[in-house]
N, C-alpha and C positions, 0 to 999 in steps of 0.2 A: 511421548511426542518428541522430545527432544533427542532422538537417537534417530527418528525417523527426519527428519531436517538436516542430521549430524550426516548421515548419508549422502545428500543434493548437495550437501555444505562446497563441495571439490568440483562438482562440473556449473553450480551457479552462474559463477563470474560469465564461463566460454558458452553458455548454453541459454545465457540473457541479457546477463549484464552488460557483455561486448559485442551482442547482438546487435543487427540493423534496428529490429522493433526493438528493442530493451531501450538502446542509446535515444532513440527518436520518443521516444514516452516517458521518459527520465528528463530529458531536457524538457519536455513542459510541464513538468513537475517542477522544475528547478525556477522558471522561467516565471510560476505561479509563485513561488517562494519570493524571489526577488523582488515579485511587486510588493508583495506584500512588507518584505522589511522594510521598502523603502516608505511605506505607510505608517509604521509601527517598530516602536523601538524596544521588540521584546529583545531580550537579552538568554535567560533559561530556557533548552530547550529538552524535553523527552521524548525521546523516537520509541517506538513502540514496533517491535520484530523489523533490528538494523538489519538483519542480514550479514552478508559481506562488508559492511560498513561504508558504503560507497554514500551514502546520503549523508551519514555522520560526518565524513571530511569534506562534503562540500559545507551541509552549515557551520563547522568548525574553521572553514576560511574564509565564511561570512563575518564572523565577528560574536557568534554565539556560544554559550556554555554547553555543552552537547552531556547528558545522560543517555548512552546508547543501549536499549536492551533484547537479548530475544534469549528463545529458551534456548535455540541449540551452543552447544560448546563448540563444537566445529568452525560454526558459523561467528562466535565469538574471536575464536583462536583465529581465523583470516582477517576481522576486520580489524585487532587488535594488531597485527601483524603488516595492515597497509597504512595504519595513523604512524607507529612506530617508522614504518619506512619511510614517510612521508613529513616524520619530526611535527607531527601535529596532537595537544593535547586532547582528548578525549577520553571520558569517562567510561568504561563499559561496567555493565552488569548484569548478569542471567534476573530472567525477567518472567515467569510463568503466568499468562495472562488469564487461565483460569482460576489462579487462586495466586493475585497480584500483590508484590508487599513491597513500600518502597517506606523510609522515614517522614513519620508525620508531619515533622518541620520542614520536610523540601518541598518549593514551593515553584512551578514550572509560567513560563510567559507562553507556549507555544509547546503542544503536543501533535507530533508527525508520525504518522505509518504511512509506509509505501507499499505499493504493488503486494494488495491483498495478504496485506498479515493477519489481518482483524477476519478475514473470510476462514478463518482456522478456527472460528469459535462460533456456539451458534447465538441467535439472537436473546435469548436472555443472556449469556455470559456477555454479549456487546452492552446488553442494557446493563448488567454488573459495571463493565467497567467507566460506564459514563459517571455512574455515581460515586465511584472509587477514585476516576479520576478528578471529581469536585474538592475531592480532599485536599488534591496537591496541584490546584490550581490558583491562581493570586485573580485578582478581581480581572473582568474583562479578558483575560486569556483566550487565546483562539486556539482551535483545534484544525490540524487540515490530514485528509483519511484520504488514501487511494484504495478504491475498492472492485471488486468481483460484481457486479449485475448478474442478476436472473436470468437477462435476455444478451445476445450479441449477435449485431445483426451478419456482420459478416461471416463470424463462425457457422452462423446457421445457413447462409448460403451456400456455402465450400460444403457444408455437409448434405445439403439438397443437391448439387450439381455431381457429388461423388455417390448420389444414392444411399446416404445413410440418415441413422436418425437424428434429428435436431435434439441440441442440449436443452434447449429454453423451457419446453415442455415439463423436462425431468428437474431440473434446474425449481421452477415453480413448483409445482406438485411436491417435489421431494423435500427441496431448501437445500440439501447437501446432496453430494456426489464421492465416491468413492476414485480419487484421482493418485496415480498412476504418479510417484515422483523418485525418480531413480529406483524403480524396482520396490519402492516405498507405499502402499496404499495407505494415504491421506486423509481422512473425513474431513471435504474442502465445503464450505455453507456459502450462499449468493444473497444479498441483498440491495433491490433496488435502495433510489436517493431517500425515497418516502422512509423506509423501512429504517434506515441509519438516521434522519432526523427524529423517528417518535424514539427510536432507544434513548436518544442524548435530552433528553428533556432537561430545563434548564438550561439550555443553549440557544442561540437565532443561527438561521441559517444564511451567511453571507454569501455565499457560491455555490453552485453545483457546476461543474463543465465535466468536458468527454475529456480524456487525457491522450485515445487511442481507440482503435477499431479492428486492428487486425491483431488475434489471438498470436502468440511465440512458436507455437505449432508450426506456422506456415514461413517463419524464416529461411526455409530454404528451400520454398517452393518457387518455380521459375516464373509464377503469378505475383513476384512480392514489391516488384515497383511498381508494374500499376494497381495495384493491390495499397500501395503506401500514395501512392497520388487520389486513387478515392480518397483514401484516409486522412491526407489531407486537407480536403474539401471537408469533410464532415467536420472536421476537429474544426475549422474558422467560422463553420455552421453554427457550431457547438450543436450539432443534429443530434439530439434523443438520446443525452452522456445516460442513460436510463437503459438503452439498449447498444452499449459500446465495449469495447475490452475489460477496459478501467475507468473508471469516472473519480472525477474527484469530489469530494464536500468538503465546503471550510465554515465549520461552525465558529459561535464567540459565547463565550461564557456570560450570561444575561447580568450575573452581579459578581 
């Protein structure tokens, strides 16, 4: 898996990150964090598949201890490479979240994945690592997950109005998808909000919202502002984060 990532590792950043949708669902990601610290004085944090590191330097200039991990090297080797350019401490380390091993003693205030890293594993390995993650959580610790849905309602319209088949279908029925990532085929898994709170047992759920609605596909279709102005209707709806691009859940650790 980690060679197949190490591949996307080089067009990420131009092909999401500095995208119109990437930039606009990244800020309310950010924008969810923010309240949140201003609520709670975690201090440790573990990101779970950093990527390019773009998440790691902003809570690293929040005022947090940043553990960054993902399996690829590529994807290590960039984001290592923009903390350093940017003179900001952070920690990284390869991170296999199938068979996940971190020191007993480290003990995390706040665990983050962004934009479907957990949708690379299927539901019992999510239910794995809820409990794996109990190990190296300190009491009350909150989790916040940006995830892949089963359902999307705009994707599926763009595919009804182009005369193709809707994912949602295949998406449900199947649970994974064989997705298409630089020449790379992926086994990518979807789980509605239900599905992500009964894995994490031992958790309450503080939040669910939509983070976004228009799939990365369609950034450069000539449909993509008023395509982002629905989207912005929905997202202050918080309309059905159950049938959106990415939805967020922010669980908290019960004890």
């Amino acid at each position: 898996m980690s060679a197949d990532f190490d591949n996307a590792a080089e067009a990420y950043d131009r092909e999401f990150t500095y995208s119109k949708i990437g930039q606009v669902q990244r800020k309310r990601v950010w924008d969810y964090i923010l309240k949140l610290k201003a609520k709670h004085s975690n201090r440790n944090v573990l990101e779970l598949n950093c990527g390019t590191g773009e998440d790691a330097q902003f809570l690293t200039r929040l005022g947090y201890r940043v553990l960054a991990t993902d399996i690829s090297d590529a994807m290590l080797n960039i984001a290592k490479a923009k903390s350093k350019q940017n003179k900001l401490e952070v920690t990284f380390s390869q991170l296999d979240l199938r068979q996940p091993s971190l020191d007993k003693k480290t003990k995390f205030d706040l665990v983050f994945s962004n934009f479907g890293g957990l949708n690379c594993i299927d539901y019992n390995q999510l239910a794995f690592i809820s409990t794996w993650l109990n190990e190296h959580l300190n009491d009350k610790a909150h989790i916040v997950l940006v995830i892949m849905p089963t359902k999307s309602i705009i994707d599926n319209w763009y595919r009804v109005v182009n005369r193709q088949a809707t994912i949602s279908k295949t998406r449900e029925k199947d649970k994974v998808l064989a997705v298409n990532v630089d020449g790379q085929t992926i086994k990518t898994y979807y789980f509605g909000p239900n599905a992500v709170a009964t894995a994490f047992k031992g958790f309450d759920i503080v939040k669910i919202k939509s983070i976004g609605y228009v799939p990365s596909f369609l950034n450069n279709s000539k449909l993509l502002f008023p395509l982002l102005l629905i989207d912005k209707i929905l997202y202050l709806l918080n309309y059905r984060p159950d049938k959106s691009d990415h939805f967020l859940i922010h669980l908290q650790k019960i004890k």
